[in-house]
N, C-alpha and C positions, 0 to 999 in steps of 0.2 A: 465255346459252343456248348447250348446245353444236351447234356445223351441222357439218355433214357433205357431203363431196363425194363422193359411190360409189365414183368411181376413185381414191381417197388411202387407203382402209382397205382391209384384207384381204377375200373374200366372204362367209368364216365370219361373223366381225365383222359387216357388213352385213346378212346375213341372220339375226343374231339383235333387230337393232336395226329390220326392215322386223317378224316376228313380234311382240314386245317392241309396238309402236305401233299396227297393224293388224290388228284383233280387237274381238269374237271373232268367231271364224271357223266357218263351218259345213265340216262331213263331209262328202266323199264316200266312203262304205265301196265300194270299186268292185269288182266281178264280172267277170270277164273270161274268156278260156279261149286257149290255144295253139294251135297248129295241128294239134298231138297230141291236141285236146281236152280237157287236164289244166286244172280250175280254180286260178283266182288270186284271192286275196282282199286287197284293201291299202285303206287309208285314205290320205284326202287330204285335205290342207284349205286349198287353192289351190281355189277351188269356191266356184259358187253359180249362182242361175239369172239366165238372159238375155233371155229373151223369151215370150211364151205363144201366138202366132199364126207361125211354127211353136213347140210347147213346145219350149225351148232349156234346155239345161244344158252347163256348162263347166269343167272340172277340170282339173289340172294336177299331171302324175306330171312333179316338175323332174330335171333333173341332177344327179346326186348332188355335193355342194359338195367332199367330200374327194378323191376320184377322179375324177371324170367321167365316171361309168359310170352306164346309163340303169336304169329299175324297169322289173320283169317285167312289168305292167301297162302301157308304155310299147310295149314289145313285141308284146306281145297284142294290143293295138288295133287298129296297124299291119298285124299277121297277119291279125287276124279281126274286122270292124268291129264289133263289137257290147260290149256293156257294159249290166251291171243298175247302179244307181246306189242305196244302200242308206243312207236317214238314218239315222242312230245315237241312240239315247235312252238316257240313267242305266243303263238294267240292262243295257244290253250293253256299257258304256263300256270294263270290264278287257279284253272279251274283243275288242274292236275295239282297242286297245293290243295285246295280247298279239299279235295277226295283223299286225301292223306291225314285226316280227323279220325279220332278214335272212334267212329260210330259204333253202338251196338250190331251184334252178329245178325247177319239177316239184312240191314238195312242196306239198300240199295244205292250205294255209291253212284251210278249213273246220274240219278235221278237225282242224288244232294249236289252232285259239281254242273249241274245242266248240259252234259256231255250226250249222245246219241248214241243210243244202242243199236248198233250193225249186225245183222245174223248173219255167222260165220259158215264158211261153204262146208267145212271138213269136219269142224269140231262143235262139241254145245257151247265154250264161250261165248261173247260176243265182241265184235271188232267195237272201238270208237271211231265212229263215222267222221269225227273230226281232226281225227290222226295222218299226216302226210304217209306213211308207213305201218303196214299191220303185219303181222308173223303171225298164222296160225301155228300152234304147235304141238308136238307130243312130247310130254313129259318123259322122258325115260327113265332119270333116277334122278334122287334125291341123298345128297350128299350131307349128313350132319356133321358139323365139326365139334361137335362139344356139347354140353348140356346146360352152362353154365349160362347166366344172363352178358351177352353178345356174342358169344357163340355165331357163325354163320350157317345157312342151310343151303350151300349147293341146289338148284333145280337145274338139271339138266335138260335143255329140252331141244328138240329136233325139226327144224323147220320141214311143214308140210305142204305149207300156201304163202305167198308175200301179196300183198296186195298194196299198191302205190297210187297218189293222186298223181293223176299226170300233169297237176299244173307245177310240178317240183321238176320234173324233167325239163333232159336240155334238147338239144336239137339232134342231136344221137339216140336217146333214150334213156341216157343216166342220166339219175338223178344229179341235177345241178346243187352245188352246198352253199349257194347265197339261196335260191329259191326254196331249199326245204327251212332255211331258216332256225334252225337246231338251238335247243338249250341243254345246257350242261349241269350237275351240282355240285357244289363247291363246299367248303366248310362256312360251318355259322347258318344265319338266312340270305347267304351269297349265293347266285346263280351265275353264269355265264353265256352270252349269245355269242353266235358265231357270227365275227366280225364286228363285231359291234360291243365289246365289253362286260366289265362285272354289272349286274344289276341284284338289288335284294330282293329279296318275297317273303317277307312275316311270316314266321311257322305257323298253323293252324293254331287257333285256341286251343286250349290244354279243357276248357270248357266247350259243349258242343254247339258247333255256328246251325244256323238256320237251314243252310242250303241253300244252292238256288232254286229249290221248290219250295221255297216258302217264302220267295218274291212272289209281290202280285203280278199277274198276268201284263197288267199296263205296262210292269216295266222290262219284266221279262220281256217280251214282244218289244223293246223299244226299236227305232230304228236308228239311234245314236250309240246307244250303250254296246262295248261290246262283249267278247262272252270271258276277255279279265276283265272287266269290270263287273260281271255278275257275279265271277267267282270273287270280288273282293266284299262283294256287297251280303253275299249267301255265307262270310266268314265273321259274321258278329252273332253272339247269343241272344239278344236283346235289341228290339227294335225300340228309338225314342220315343218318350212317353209325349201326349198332346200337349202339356204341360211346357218339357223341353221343345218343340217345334215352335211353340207360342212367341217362348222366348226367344229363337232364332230367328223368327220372323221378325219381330217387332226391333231386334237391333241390326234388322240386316235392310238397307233400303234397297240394294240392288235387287233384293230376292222378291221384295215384297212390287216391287214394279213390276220384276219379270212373273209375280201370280199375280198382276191385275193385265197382262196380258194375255194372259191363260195362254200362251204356245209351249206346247209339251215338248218339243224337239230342243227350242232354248232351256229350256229348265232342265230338260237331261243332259244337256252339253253343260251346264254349271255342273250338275250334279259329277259329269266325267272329270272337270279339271279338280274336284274337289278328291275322287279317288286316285288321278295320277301324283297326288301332293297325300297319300293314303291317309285321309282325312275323309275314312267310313263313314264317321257317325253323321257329320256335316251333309254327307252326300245322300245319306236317308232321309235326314230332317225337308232337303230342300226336295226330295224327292216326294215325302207324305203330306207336303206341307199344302192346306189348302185357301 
């Protein structure tokens, strides 16, 4: 058996090996906002609840292990006590990866993973309109473990509002656990759905994706595409050049029939089997391709 002393390995190391054993983990998709009022959107899966007499939940935006530089969410808290806590299910999984990008401070995470801004009843966050589950919260305290890069930071926070789709409930009023559909995080780019298995999700570029606000409109609005396939589409830095499409075209005959049909719904149904096979760039080409 191999053992381990924390302090004889490096923290990278360690913290692939505490993720790796300790799963799966649940989300917190957290909502936050600055002192400018600018929203922030990030995931975490340091997280789960505490208590229901007061309702308690507890997440943890850590240290960054390369640097030991803290998340904008870490910040936020700190500034402005409050926080929406947003469970993540199967159809928003790409686009909660996608919002886990280093963006610059300020930039609006909503708006990069094409997720819906909800105005929350109690607090200034805002809920994800596309979350089966929202927890308005108050921050109460903030718990530091250390100062070191991964270090955790405790957010304690106190549920104020729950707001639930009710197409996730059962015939009582709880929530049914096939219908909400749940994903968990695992070690590696492993995730976990409930009932249904491991499945992976690419970590975001370590370079910045596009977003899905810097799809065009056509395809955003598709009625095929759905919204992991925008979030896988909105996770490349660079869009193919006319040059690479040309060539795509001319060695692909299936493609080049389906653009002398011109039906847009076929051509984003190829463009989707080409993102479930995560074969991005293939699924731009046929998608720009004219």
């Amino acid at each position: 058996m191999l053992s381990i002393v924390p302090g004889e390995i490096s923290t990278g190391k360690l913290h692939q090996y505490l993720l790796g054993a300790v799963g799966p983990r649940p989300i917190a998709f957290a909502s936050t906002i600055d002192e400018q009022g600018r929203p922030n959107l990030s995931p975490f899966s340091f997280f789960n609840v505490f208590g229901s007499n007061p309702p308690t939940l507890i997440f943890s935006p850590a240290r960054r292990g390369r640097d030991n530089t803290v998340k904008h969410t870490y910040n936020n808290v700190k500034a402005v006590d409050e926080v929406v806590i947003n469970i993540v299910n199967y159809d928003i999984v790409q686009q909660m990866s996608l919002s886990s990008t280093e963006y610059a401070e300020g930039v609006n995470e909503f708006e990069k993973s094409g997720l819906t801004s909800l105005k929350s009843d109690l607090i200034k966050p805002f809920r994800v309109k596309e979350s089966p589950v929202q927890f308005e919260c108050k921050v109460k305290k903030v718990v530091e473990l250390g100062q070191e890069g991964g270090a955790g930071n405790l957010v304690i926070c106190e549920v104020l509002k729950m707001h639930i789709n009710e197409a996730v409930l059962d015939e009582n009023g709880y929530i049914n656990q096939y219908k909400i559909d749940q994903v968990a995080r695992m070690g590696g780019n492993w995730y976990t759905r409930a009932n249904m298995g491991m499945f992976e999700v690419p970590k975001p570029l370590a370079n910045l994706g596009i977003g899905v606000d810097g799809i065009p409109s056509e395809i955003k609005t598709s009625k095929v595409l759905t919204g992991n396939d925008l979030g896988k589409l909105g996770n490349i830095e660079n869009l193919p050049s006319a040059e690479q499409i040309d060539i795509f075209i001319a060695e692909n005959k299936e493609v080049r029939m389906l653009l002398k049909e011109q039906h847009t719904e076929k051509i984003h149904k190829r463009a989707q089997e080409f993102l479930e096979k995560d074969q991005v760039l293939e699924a731009w080409k046929i998608l720009l391709a004219k």
